[in-house]
C-alpha positions in Angstrom: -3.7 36.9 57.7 -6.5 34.5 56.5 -8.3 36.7 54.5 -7.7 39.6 52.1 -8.2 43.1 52.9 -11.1 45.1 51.7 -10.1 48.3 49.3 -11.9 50.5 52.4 -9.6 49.1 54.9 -6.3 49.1 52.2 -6.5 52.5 52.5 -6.9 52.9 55.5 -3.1 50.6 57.0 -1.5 50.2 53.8 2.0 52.0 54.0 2.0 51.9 58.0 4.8 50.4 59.0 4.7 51.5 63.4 8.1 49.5 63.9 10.0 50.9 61.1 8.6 54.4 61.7 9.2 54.9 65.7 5.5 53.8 66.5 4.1 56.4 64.1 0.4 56.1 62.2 1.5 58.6 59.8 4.6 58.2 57.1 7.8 60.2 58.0 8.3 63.4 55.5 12.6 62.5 54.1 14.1 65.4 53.3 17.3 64.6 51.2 18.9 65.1 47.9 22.2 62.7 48.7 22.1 59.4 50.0 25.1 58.4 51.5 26.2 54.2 51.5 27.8 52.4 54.3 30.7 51.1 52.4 31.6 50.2 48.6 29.9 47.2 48.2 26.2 49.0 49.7 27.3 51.3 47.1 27.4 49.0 43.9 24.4 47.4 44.8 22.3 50.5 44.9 23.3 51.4 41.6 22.6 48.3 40.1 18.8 48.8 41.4 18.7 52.5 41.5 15.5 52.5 39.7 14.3 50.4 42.8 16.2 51.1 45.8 16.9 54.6 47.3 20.1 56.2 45.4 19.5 59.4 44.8 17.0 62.1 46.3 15.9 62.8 42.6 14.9 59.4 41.7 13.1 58.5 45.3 13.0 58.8 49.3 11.7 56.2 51.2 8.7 58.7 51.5 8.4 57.9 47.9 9.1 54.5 48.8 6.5 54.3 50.8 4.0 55.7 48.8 4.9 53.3 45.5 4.4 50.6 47.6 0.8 51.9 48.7 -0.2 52.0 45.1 1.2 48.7 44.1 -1.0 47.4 46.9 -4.1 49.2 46.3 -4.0 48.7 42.4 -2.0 44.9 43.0 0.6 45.7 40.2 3.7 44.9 40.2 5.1 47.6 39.9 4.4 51.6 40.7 5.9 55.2 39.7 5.4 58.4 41.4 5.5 61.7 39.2 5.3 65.2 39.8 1.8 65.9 38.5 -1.1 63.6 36.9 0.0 65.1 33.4 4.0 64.3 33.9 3.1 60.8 34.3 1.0 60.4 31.2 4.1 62.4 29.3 6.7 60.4 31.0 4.7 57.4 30.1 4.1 57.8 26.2 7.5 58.8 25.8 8.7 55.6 27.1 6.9 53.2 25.1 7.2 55.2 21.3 9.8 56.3 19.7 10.2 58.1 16.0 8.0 56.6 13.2 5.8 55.3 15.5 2.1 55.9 15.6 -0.5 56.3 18.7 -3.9 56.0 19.4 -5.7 58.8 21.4 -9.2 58.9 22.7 -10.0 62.6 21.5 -12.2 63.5 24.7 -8.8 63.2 26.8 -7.9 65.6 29.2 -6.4 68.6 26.9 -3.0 69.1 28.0 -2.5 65.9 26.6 -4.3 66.3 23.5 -2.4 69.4 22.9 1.0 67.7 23.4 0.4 64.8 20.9 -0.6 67.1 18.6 2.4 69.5 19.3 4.9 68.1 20.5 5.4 64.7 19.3 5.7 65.7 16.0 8.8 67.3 16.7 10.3 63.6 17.6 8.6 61.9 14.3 6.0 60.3 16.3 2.2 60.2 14.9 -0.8 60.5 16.6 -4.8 59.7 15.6 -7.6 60.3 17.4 -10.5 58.2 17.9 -13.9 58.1 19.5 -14.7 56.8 22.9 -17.4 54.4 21.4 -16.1 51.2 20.0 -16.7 50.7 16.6 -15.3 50.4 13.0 -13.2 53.1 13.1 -11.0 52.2 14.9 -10.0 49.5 12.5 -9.6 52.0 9.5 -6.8 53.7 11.8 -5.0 51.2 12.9 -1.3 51.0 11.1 1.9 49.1 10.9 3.4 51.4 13.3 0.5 51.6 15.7 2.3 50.9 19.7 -0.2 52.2 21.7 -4.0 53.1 22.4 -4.5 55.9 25.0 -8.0 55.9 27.1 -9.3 57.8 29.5 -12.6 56.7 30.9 -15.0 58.4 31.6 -13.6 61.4 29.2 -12.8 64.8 30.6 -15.4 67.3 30.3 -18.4 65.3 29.1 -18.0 61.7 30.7 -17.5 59.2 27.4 -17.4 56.1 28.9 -15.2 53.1 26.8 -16.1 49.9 26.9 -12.5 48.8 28.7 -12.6 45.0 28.0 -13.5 45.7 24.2 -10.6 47.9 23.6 -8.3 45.4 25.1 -9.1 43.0 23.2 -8.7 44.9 20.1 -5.4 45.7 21.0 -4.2 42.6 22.0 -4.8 41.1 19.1 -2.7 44.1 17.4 -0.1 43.8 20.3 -0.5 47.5 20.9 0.2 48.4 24.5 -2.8 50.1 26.4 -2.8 53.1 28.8 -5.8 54.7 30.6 -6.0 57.4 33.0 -8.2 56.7 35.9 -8.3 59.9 37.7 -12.1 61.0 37.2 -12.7 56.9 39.6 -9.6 56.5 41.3 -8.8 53.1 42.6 -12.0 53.1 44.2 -14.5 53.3 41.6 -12.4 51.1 39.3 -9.0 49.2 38.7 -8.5 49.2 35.1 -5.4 46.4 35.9 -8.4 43.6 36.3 -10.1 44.6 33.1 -6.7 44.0 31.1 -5.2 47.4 30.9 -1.1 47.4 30.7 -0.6 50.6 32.6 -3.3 52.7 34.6 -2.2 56.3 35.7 -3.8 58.6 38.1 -3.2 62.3 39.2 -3.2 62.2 42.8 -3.5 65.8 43.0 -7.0 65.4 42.8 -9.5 63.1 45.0 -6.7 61.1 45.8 -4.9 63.9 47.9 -8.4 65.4 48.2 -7.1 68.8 49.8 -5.9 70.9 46.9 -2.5 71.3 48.5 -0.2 69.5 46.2 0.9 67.6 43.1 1.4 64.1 42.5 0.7 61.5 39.6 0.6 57.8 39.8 1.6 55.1 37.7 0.2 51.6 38.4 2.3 48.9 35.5 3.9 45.3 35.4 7.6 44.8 35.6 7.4 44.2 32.1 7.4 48.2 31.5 8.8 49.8 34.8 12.3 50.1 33.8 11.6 52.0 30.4 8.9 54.4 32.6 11.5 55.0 35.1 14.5 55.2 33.4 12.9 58.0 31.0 11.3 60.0 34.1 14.8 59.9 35.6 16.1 61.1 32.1 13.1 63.9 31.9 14.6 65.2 35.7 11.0 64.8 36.8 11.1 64.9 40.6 8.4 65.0 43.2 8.9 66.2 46.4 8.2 63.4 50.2 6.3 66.5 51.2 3.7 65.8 47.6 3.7 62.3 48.6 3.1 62.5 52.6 0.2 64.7 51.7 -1.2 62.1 49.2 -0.6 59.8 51.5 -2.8 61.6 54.3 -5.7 62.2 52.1 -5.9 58.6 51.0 -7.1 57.9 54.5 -10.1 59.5 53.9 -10.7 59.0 50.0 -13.6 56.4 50.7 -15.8 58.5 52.8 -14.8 61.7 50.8 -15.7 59.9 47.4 -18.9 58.9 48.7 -20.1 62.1 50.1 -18.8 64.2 46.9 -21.4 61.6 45.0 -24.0 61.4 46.8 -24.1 65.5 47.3 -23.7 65.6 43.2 -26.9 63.4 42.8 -28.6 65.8 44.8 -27.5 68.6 42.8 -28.5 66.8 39.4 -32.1 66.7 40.6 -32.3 70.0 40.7 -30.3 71.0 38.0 -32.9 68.7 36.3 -36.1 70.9 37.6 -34.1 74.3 36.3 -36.4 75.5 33.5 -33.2 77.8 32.5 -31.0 73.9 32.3 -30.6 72.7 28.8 -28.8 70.0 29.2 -26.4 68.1 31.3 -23.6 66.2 31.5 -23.8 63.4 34.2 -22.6 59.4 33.6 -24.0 57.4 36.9 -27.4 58.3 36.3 -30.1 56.1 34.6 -30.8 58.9 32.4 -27.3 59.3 31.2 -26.7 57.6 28.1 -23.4 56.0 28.9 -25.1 54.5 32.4 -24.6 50.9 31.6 -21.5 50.8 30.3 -20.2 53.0 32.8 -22.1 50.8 35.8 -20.3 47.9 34.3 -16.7 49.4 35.1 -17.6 51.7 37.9 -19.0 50.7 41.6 -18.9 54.9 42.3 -18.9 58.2 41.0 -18.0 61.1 42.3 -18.8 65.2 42.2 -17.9 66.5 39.3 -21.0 67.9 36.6 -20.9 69.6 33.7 -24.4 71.5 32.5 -25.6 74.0 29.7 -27.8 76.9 31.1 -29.7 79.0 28.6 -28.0 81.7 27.2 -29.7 85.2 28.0 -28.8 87.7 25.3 -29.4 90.8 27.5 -26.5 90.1 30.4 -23.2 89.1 30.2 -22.0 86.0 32.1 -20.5 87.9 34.6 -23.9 88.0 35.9 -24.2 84.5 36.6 -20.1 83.4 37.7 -19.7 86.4 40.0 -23.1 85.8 42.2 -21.9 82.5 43.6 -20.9 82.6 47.3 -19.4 79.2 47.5 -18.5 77.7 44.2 -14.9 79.9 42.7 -13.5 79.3 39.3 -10.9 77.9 39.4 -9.3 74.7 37.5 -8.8 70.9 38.5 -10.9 69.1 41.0 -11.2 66.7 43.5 -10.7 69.0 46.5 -13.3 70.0 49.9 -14.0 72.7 48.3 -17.0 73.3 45.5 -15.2 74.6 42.2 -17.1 76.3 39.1 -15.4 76.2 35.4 -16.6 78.3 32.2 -16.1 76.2 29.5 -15.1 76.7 25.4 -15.0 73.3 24.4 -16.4 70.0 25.9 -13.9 68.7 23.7 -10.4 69.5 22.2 -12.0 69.4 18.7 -15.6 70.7 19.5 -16.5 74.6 20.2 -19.5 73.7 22.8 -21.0 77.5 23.2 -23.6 78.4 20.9 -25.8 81.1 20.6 -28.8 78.9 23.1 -26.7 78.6 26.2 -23.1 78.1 27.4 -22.0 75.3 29.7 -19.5 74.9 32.8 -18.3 72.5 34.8 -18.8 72.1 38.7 -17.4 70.4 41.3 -19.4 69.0 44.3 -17.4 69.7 47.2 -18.2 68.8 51.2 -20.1 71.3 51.7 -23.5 71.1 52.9 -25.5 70.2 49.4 -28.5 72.4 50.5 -25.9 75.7 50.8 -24.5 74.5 46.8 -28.2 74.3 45.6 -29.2 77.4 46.7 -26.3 79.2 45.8 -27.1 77.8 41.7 -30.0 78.4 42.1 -29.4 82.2 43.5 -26.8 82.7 40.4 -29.0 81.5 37.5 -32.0 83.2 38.7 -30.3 86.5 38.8 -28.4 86.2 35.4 -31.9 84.9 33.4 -33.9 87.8 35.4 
């Protein structure tokens, strides 16, 4: 070909293989724990590349196959790893690259599972973990040690949207030769590919908008050769498995991930302008808006966002919050994201060090799903009027 694919049409024929898989558009589901070898010598050679060539059911199908090579082609690394969830392949992935006495880097606005765990459970193996804030700055430099292997980002930051400043964190840690990770989930590989900024290794939950169905649970690693065998040999170690049913499913929604990511935006920039009218709205949380104060830095990553909002609504002393959560029609609590469907969650904290409720209002977080915007407007719009009546 004389010319290189556009991301929009990667994701549309990357993985389909028609003569490998019997004419089919869609990858084959392999269902198989043992993996038998024509003869001794097929034998040997798979186990000297295990960690690359099928093996053993636990450590990859050619479903899973397939699927690593679709995210080493959308994300052009050179290598890929498929987990069981987003959050086994951020574990899987510190615990490779630290070991006891080291010390790590966390931006504190990360998702909180992980927080928790670095505050938790790594002290158990000796390993030590700061946190930091997403804004560059001086800091960062006070915290810095001897010991220091690795900064953590996750940009924009769950909950509230802190956008890092990618390049400038790189940098910094280059010139400490400290490896750098960031989750990408809240863009994907659509709205931003860490990899060209300078990022070591980018992870991604595919549960999320990359599957885009709320059906199953898949992580994604995106890495150079340089640290593939570490990942992989400690996710083998950890038993971490995920299933060619995950990854055909992953696989299916990426087909749609463009248009999906688009519509989920553009529905969510209708639903900030009228969260913004809301006299009952204090405040709220929304990066790819001019208003937003993380805007440019987040435009100069970022070529999309996507439908996820979080807002404060004034706190009316009189009725509980039942009042407001149980008269939505269309938008459920429930946790993650990234789905059809519209999703509503009450919030404690907008951060894992931060109590965000206060005696004015209380916040949550919404998902923009698919459905039609004017139907999700309304149906705010129905539930805050009731609870501040």
């Amino acid at each position: 070909m004389g010319f290189e694919m556009k991301k929009k049409t990667k994701l549309i024929h990357s993985g389909i293989d028609t003569k490998k898989f019997a004419g089919s558009l869609t990858t084959p589901i392999y269902h198989n724990s043992t993996i038998v070898f024509n003869n001794y010598k097929d034998f040997l050679l798979a186990k000297r590349k295990r960690f690359s060539k099928l093996y053993y059911g636990r450590f990859k199908t050619k479903t899973v196959i397939t699927f690593e090579n679709i995210v080493k082609d959308l994300y052009k690394s050179e290598k890929a790893i498929i987990t069981s969830s987003g959050l086994s392949a951020i574990i899987i992935t510190l615990f490779a690259l630290v070991k006891k006495n080291d010390h790590i880097l966390v931006v504190e606005n990360c998702y909180e599972p992980v927080s928790n765990f670095v505050k938790d459970e790594f002290k158990k193996f000796g390993i030590n973990c700061d946190f930091y804030s997403s804004d560059f700055n001086e800091n960062i430099e006070k915290l810095i040690k001897t010991n220091t292997k690795l900064i953590y980002l996750e940009s924009p930051a769950s909950l509230n949207y802190e956008v890092q400043d990618i390049t400038r964190f790189v940098k910094f840690a280059r010139k400490n030769k400290i490896v750098t990770v960031m989750d990408n989930t809240w863009s994907t590989i659509i709205g931003c590919n860490p990899l060209e900024y300078g990022i070591d290794i980018v992870i991604e939950s595919a549960t999320k908008y990359f599957s885009g169905h709320s059906d199953c649970f898949c992580g994604l690693i995106a890495c150079s050769n340089r640290h593939f065998n570490q990942i992989f040999k400690t996710k083998v170690r950890f038993g971490d498995f995920v299933s060619s049913e995950s990854c055909y499913l992953a696989i299916r929604g990426l087909k749609t991930l463009s248009l999906r990511l688009k519509q989920h935006h553009e529905s969510a920039i209708k639903m900030y302008k009228y969260l913004k009218t809301n006299k009952n709205v204090l405040s709220i949380l929304f990066p790819s808006v001019v208003e937003n104060k993380n805007f440019k830095l987040w435009k100069k990553y970022h070529s999309t966002g996507n439908g996820l909002i979080t807002f404060k609504i004034k706190r009316n002393g009189k009725k509980s919050l039942d009042f407001f959560f149980d008269n939505l029609k269309f938008f459920k609590i429930g946790f993650s994201w990234g789905g059809f469907e519209s999703l509503i969650l009450p919030l404690e904290s907008l951060d894992p060090f931060h109590n965000c409720n206060d005696e004015n209002g209380f916040w949550c977080r919404i998902h923009v799903g698919l459905e039609d915007v004017n139907d999700l407007i309304n149906d705010i719009d129905y539930a805050i009027d009731n609870y501040e009546k």
